[in-house]
C-alpha positions in Angstrom: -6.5 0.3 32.5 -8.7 -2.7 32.2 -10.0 -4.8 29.7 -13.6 -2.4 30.1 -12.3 0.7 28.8 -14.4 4.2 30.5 -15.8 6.7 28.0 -13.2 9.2 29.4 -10.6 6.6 28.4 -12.5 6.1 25.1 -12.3 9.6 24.1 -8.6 10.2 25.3 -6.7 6.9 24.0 -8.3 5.5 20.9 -10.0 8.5 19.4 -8.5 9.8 16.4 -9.6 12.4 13.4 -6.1 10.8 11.6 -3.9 8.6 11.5 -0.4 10.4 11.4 3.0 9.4 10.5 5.9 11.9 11.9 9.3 12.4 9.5 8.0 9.3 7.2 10.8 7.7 5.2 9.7 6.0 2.1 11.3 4.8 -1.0 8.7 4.3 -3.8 9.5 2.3 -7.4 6.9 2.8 -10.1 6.8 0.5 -13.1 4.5 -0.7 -16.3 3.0 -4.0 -15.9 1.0 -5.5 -18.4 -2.7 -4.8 -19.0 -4.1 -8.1 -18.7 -2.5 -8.6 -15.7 -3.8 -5.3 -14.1 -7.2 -6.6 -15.4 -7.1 -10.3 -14.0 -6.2 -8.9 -9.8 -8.8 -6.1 -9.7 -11.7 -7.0 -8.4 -14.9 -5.5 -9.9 -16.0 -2.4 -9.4 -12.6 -1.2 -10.1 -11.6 -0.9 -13.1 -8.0 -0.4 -15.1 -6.8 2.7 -15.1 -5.5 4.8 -18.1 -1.7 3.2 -17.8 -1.0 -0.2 -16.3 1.4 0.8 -13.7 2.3 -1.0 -10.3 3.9 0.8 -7.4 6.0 -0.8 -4.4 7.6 1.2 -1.1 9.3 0.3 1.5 9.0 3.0 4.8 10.3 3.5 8.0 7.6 5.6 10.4 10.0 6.7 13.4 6.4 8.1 15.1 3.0 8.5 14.9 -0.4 9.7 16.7 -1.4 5.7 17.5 1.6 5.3 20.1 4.1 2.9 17.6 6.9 3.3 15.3 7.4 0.5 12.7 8.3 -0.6 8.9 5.9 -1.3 6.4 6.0 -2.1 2.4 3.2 -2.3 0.0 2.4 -3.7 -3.3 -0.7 -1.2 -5.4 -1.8 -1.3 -9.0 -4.0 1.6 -10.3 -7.3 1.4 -10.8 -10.2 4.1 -10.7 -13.5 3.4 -9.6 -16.6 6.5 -10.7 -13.5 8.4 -12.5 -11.7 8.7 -9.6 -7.7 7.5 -9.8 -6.3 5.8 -7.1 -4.6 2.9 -6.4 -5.2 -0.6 -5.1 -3.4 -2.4 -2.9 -2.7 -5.9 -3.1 -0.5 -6.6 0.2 1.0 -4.5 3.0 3.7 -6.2 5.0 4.3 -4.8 8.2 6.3 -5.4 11.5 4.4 -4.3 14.1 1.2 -6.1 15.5 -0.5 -3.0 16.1 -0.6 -1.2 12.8 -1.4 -4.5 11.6 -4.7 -4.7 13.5 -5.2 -1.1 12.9 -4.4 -1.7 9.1 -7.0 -4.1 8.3 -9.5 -3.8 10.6 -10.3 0.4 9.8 -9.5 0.4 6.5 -8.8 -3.8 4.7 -5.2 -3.0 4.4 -4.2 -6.5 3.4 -1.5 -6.7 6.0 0.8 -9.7 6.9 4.0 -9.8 9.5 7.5 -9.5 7.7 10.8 -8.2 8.1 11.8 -5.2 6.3 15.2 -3.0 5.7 15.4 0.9 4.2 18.5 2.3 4.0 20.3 5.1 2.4 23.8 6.7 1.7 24.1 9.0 -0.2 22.0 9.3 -3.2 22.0 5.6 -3.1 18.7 4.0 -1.5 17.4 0.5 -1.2 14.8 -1.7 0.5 13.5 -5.0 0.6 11.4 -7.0 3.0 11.2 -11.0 3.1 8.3 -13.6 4.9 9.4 -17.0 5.3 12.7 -16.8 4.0 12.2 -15.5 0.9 13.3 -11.8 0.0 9.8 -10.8 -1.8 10.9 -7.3 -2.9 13.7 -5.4 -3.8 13.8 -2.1 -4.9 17.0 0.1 -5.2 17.4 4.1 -6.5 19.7 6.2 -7.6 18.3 10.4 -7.0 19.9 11.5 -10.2 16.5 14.2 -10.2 15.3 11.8 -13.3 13.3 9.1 -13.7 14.0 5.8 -15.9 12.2 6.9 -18.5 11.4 10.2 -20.6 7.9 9.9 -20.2 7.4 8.7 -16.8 6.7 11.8 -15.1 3.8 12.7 -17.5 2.3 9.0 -17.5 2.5 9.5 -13.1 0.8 12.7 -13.7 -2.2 11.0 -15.4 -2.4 8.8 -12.8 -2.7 11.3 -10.0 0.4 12.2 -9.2 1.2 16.0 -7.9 5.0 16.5 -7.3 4.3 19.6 -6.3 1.8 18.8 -3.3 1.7 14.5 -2.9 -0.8 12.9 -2.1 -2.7 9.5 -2.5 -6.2 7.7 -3.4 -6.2 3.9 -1.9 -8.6 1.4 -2.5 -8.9 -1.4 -0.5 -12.2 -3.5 0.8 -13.0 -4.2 3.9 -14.3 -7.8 4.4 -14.1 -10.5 7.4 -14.1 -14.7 6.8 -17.2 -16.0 9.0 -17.3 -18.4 11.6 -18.8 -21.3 9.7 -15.2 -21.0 7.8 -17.4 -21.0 4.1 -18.8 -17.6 4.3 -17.6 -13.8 4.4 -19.6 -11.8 7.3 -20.7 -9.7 5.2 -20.5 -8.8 1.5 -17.0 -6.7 0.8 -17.5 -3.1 0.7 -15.0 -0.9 -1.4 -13.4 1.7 0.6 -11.5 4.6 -0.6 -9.6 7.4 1.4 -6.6 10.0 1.1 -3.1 10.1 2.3 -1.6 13.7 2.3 1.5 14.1 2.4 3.8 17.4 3.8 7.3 16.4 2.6 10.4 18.3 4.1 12.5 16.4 1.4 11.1 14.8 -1.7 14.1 13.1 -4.7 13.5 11.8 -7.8 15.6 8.6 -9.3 16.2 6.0 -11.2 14.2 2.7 -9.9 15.1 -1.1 -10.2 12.9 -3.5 -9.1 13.2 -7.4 -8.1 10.7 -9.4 -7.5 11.0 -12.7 -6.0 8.7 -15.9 -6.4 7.0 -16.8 -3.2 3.9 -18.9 -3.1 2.8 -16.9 0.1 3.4 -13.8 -1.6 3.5 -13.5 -5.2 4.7 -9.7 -5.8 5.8 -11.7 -8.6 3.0 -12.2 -10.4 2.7 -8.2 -10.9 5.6 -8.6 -13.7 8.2 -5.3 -14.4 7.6 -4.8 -18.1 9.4 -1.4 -17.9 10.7 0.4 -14.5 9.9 3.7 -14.5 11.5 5.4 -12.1 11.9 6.0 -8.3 10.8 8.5 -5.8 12.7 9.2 -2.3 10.8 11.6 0.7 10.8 12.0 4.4 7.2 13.2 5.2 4.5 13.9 7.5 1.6 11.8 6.4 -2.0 11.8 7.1 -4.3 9.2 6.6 -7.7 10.6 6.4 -11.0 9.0 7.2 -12.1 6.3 4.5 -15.7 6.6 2.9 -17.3 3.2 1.9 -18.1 4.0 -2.1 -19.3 0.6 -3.4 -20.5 -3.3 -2.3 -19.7 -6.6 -3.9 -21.4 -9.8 -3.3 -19.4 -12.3 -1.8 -19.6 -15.2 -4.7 -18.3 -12.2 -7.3 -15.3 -11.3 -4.4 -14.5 -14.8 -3.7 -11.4 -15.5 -5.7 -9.9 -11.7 -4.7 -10.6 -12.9 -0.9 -7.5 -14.6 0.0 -4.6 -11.9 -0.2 -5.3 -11.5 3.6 -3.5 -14.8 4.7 -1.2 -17.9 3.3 -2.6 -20.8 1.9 -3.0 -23.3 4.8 -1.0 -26.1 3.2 
């Protein structure tokens, strides 16, 4: 292989219709937020969506279709943008430099390098991840087959959720800082796309979430008004392709611009 890559090595190592995750672990914690928090981190187009909920997971992907296995986490909010629900992701740690580049570069994932940790016994399940030091996230469950709350399943529901056949509507926007270090390259364009998921085990639980103060990552800021409840699945998932459904100019996206990277001092 060299650093000129053939079109016959084109088409047979780096072309994909998906990207796919094999036997995906995840543990995700839902939880209400407050509204004017939901309103101040979206960046316009997007707007709030019917509930102000947050989401978190922590994963485990033992294989997939781009050659790596790795651990990831996320931090989302939901949003809707033309009526369409989805969710919003504000970071994405990861441990792997690959699905890092991949991450942000195809589709803005706001990805950073951490260490995570997913574990489960029984109906017991945690995870947590940590950057500098600083344990960021924690979320435990219990798979009782109920949720926190008596009316969390219906307000996931209105928010997209289909226990019956998962799936997922992620915003993110793709934009790149310019060489003259002031500038973007080019104004941010939304992007939205679709995770399906095939689960061969999928649990429902009780969620608790901690979130830990950390200047580089400020999960914190997304505060746990009420937890709502916790979900537990092993899963093949599918990232389709994304479709670009909006542009912002870069003055507007400027203060939304910086969940990327760490401050510099």
């Amino acid at each position: 292989m060299s650093f000129v890559k053939t079109p016959e090595e084109i088409e047979q190592k780096f072309r994909m219709e998906s990207g796919d995750f094999y036997d995906a672990e995840m543990l995700v914690i839902y939880w209400e937020t407050k509204e004017d928090i939901i309103k101040r981190l979206l960046p316009p187009p997007l707007k709030p969506a019917k509930h102000p909920v947050a989401s978190a997971f922590v994963a485990n992907y033992p294989r997939t279709n781009f050659g790596v296995s790795y651990k990831e986490a996320a931090l989302f909010i939901h949003a809707e943008h033309e009526g369409i629900v989805g969710m919003y992701c504000l970071s994405m740690p990861v441990d792997n430099d690959i699905a890092l580049i991949l991450g942000r570069e195809t589709f803005g994932y706001p990805k950073k390098l951490a260490t995570m940790h997913l574990k489960k016994e029984g109906d017991n399940v945690e995870g947590w991840f940590e950057r500098h030091g600083i344990r960021v996230f924690e979320g435990r469950a219990r798979l009782t087959n109920k949720p926190n709350t008596t009316d969390a399943l219906k307000i996931l529901m209105e928010l997209g959720l289909n226990p019956s056949k998962p799936s997922s509507t992620v915003y993110n926007f793709k934009f790149f800082a310019a060489p003259d270090l002031i500038n973007l390259d080019y104004n941010p364009r939304l992007m939205r796309e679709e995770i399906t998921m095939k689960p061969s085990m999928m649990k429902i639980g009780e969620g608790t979430v901690k979130l830990n103060f950390s200047e580089k990552d400020p999960w914190s800021e997304v505060e746990v008004v009420r937890e709502l409840g916790a979900l537990y699945l092993v899963s093949d998932n599918s990232m389709r392709p994304g479709t670009i459904v909006a542009e912002i100019d870069q003055e507007t996206f400027r203060p939304y611009a910086y969940i990327k990277i760490d401050p510099f001092m």
